[in-house]
N, CA, C and O of each residue as an XYZ file, in Angstrom:
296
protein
N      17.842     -4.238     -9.736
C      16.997     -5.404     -9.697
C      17.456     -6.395    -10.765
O      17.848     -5.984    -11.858
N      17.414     -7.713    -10.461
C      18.032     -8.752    -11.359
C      16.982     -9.110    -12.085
O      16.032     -9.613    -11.485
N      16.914     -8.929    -13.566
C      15.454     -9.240    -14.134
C      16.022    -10.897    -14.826
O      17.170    -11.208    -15.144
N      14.701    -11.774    -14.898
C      15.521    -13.363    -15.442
C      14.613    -13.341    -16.501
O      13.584    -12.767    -16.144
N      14.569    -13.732    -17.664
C      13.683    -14.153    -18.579
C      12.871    -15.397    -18.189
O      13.145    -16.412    -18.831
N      12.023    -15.483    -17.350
C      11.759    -17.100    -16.938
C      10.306    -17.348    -17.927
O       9.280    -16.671    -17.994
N      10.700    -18.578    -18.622
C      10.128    -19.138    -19.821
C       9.097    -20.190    -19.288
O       9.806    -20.906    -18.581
N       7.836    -20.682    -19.230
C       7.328    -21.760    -19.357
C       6.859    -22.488    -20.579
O       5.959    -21.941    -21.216
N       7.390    -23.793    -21.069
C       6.851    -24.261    -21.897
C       6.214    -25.879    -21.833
O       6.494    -26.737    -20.996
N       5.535    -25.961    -22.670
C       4.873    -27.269    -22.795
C       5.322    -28.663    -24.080
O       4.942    -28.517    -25.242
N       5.950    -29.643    -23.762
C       6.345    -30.463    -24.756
C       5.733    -31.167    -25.100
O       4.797    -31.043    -24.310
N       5.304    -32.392    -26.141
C       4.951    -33.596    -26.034
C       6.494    -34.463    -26.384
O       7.485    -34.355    -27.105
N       5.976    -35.271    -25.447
C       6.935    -36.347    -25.116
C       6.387    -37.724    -25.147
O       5.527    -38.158    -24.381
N       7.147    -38.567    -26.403
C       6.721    -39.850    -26.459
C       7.694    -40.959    -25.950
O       8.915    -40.838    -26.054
N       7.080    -42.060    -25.387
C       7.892    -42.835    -24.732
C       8.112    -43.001    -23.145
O       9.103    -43.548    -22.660
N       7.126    -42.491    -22.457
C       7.152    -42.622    -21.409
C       6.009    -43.714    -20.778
O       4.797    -43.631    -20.976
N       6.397    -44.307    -20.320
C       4.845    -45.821    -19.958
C       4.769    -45.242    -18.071
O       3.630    -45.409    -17.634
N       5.564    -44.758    -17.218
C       5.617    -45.248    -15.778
C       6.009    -44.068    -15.520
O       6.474    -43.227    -16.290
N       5.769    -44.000    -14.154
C       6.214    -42.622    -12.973
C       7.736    -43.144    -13.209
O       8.499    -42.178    -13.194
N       8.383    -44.326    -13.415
C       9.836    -44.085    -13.292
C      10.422    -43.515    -14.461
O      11.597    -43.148    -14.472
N       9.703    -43.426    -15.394
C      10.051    -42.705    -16.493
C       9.937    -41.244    -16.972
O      10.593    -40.646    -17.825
N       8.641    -40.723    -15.970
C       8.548    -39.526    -15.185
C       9.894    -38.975    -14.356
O      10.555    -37.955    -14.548
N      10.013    -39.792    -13.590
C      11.055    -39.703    -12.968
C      12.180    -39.012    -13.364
O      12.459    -37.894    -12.932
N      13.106    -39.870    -14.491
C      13.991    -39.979    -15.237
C      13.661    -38.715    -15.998
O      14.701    -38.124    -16.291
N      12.460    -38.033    -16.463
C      13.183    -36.972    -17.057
C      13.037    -35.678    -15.881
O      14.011    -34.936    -15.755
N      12.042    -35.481    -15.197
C      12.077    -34.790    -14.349
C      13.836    -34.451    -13.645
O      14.190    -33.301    -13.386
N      14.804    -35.744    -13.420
C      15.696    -35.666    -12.665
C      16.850    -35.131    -13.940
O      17.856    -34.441    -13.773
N      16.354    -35.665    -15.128
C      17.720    -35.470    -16.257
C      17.129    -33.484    -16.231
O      17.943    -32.660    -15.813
N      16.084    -33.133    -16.588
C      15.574    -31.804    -17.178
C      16.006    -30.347    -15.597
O      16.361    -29.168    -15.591
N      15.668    -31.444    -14.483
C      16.103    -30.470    -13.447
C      18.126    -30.188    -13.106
O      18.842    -29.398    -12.491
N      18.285    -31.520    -14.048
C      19.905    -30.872    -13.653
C      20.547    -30.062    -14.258
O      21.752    -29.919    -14.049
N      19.744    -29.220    -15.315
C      20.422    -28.118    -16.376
C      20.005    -26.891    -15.348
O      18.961    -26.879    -14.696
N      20.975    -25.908    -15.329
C      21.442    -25.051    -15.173
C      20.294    -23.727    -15.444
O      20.361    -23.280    -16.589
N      19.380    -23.132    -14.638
C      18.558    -22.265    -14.521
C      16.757    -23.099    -14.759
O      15.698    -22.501    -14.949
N      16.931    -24.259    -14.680
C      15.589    -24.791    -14.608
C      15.039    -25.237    -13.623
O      15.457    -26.254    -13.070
N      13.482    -24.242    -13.000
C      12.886    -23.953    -12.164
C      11.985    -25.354    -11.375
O      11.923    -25.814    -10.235
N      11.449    -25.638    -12.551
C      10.516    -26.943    -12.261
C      10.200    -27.769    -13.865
O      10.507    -27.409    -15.001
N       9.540    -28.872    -13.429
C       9.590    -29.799    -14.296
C       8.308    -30.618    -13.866
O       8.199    -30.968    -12.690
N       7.472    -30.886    -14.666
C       6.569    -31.770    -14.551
C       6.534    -32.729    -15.713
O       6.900    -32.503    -16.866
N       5.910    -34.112    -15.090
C       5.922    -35.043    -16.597
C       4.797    -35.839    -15.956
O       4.609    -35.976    -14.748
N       3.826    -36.521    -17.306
C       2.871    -37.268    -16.901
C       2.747    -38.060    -18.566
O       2.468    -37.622    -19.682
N       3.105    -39.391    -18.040
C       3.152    -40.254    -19.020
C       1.353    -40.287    -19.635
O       1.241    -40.777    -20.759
N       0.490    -39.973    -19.196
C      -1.042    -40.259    -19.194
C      -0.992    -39.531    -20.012
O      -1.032    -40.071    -21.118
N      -0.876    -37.917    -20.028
C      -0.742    -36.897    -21.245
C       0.047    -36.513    -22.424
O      -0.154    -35.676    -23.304
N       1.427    -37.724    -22.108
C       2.560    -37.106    -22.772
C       2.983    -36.065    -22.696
O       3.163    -35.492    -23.770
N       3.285    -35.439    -21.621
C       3.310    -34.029    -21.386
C       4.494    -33.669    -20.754
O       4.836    -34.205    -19.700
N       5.238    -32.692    -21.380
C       6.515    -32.152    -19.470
C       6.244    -31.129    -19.881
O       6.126    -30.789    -21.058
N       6.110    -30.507    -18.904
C       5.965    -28.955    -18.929
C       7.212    -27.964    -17.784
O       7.264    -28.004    -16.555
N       7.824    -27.394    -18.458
C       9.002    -26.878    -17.751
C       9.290    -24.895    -17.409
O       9.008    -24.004    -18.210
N       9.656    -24.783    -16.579
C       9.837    -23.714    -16.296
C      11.078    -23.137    -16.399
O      11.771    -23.895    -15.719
N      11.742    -22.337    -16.789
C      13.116    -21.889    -16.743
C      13.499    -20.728    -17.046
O      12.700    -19.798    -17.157
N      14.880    -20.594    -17.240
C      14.835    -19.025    -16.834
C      16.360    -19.369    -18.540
O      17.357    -20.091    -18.532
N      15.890    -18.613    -19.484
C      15.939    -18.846    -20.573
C      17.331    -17.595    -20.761
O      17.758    -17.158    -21.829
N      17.751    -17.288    -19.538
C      19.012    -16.669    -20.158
C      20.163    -17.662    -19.606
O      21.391    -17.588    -19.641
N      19.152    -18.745    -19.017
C      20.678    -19.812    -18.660
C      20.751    -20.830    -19.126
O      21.834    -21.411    -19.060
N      19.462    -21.547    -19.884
C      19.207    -23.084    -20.695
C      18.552    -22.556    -21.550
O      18.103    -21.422    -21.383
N      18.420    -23.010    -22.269
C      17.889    -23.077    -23.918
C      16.732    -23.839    -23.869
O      16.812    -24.886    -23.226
N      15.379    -23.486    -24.542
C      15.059    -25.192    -25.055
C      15.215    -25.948    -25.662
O      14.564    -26.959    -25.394
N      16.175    -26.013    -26.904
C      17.247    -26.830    -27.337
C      18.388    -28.031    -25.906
O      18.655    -29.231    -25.851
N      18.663    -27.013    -25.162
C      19.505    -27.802    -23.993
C      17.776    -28.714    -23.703
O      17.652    -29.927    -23.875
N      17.109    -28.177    -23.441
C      15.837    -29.312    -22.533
C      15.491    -30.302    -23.574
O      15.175    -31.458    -23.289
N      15.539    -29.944    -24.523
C      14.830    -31.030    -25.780
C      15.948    -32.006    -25.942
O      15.624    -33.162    -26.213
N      17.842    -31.577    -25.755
C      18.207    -32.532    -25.901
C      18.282    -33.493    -24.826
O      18.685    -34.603    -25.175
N      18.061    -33.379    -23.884
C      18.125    -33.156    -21.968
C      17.324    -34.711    -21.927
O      17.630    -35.837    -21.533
N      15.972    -33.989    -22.654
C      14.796    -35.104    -23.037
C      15.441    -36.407    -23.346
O      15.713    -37.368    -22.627
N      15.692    -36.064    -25.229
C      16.149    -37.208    -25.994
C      17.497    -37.720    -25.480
O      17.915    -38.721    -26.061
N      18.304    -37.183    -24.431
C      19.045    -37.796    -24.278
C      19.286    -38.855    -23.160
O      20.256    -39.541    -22.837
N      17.687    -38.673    -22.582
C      17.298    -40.177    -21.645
C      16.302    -40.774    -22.118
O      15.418    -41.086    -21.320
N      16.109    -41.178    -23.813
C      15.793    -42.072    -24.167
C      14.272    -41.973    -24.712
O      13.483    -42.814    -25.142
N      14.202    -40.438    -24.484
C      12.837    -40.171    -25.144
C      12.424    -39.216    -26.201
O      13.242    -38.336    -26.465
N      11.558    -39.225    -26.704
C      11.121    -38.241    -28.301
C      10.691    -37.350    -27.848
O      10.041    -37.471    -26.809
N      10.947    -35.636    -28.660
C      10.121    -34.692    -28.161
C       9.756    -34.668    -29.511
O      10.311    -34.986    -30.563
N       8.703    -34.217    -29.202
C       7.372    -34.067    -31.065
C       7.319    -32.836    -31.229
O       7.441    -32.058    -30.283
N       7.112    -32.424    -32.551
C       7.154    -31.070    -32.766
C       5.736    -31.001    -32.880
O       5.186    -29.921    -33.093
């Protein structure tokens, strides 16, 4: 049996005003390599991601984030 470590976590994310900015990370966070799903809602500041943590990091998602232009908060 193939066991996956699959991780859910919750970010805050600043800098998002619009669903197209939703968008944009949803599409940057789903193109890494073992990540399941992705939600974002500028209303909450929120992405919440699913993944399978023996193939992305959350380091890879946090930079994934900041590297379309948005803050993840610790």
């Amino acid at each position: 049996m193939n066991e996956t470590a699959n991780q859910n976590i919750s970010l805050n994310v600043t800098g998002m005003k619009c669903g197209g900015c939703e968008a944009n990370i949803r599409n940057t966070v789903s193109a890494l390599t073992g990540v399941q799903s992705v939600e974002a809602s500028s209303k909450e500041n929120r992405v919440i991601v699913s993944f399978d943590e023996g193939k992305t990091s959350l380091d890879d998602i946090k930079n994934a984030i900041v590297s379309a232009g948005f803050t993840v908060e610790d």
